[in-house]
C-alpha positions in Angstrom: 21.8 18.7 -4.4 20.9 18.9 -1.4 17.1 19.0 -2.4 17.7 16.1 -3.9 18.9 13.8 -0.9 16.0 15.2 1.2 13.4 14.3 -1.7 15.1 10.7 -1.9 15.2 9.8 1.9 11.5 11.1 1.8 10.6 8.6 -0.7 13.1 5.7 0.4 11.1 2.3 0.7 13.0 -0.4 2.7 13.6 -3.4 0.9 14.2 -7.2 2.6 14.3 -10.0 0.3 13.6 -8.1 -2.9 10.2 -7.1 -1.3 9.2 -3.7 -0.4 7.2 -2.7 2.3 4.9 -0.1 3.1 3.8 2.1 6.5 0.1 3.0 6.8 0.8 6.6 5.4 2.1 5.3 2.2 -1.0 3.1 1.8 -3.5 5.4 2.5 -2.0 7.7 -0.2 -1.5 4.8 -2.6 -5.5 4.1 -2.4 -6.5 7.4 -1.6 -8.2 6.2 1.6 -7.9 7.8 5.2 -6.1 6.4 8.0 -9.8 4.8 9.5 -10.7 3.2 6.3 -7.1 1.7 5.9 -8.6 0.4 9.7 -11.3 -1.2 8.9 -9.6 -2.9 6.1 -7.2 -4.8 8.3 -10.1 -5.0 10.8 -11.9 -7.4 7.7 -9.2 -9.0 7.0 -9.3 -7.2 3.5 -5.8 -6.7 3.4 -2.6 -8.2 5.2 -0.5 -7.1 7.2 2.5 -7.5 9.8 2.8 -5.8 12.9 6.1 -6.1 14.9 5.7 -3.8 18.2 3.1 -1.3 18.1 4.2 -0.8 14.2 2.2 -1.7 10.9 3.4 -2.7 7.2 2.4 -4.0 4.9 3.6 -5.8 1.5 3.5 -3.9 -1.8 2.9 -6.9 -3.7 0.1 -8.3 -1.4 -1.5 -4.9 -2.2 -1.0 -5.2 -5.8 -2.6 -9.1 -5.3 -6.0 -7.6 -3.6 -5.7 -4.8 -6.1 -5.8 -7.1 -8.4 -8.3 -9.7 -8.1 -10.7 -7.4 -6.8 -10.8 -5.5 -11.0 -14.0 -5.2 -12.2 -13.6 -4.2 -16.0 -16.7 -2.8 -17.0 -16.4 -3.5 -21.4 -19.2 -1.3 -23.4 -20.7 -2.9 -26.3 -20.6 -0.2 -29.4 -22.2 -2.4 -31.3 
């Protein structure tokens, strides 16, 4: 049980308004990017962000947005 709780809190996501927001560690394992790339995508405005204080979040669904209008499908032809 008490496995359990520890693996919940470790996972927890805060929610406001239905929306769920994400620290920089959760991105850069949701993209599988380092901590520098995640960097120099806020540095080119590739992906939004909020910073309150000296602290960084970010939307899940503004990922999921840039995610996905940025989806090249690549379509073979078996003709």
């Amino acid at each position: 049980m008490r496995d359990r709780i520890e693996n919940i809190l470790k996972n927890y996501r805060p929610v406001m308004n239905g929306e769920i927001y994400l620290s920089g560690e959760d991105v850069c394992k949701l993209l599988h990017i380092s901590k520098r790339t995640l960097q120099q995508y806020r540095d080119d405005n590739i992906l939004p962000y909020i910073q309150i204080g000296g602290k960084i979040i970010y939307k899940e669904t503004d990922l999921m947005t840039i995610l996905e209008q940025n989806y090249i499908n690549h379509k073979t032809n078996s003709d």
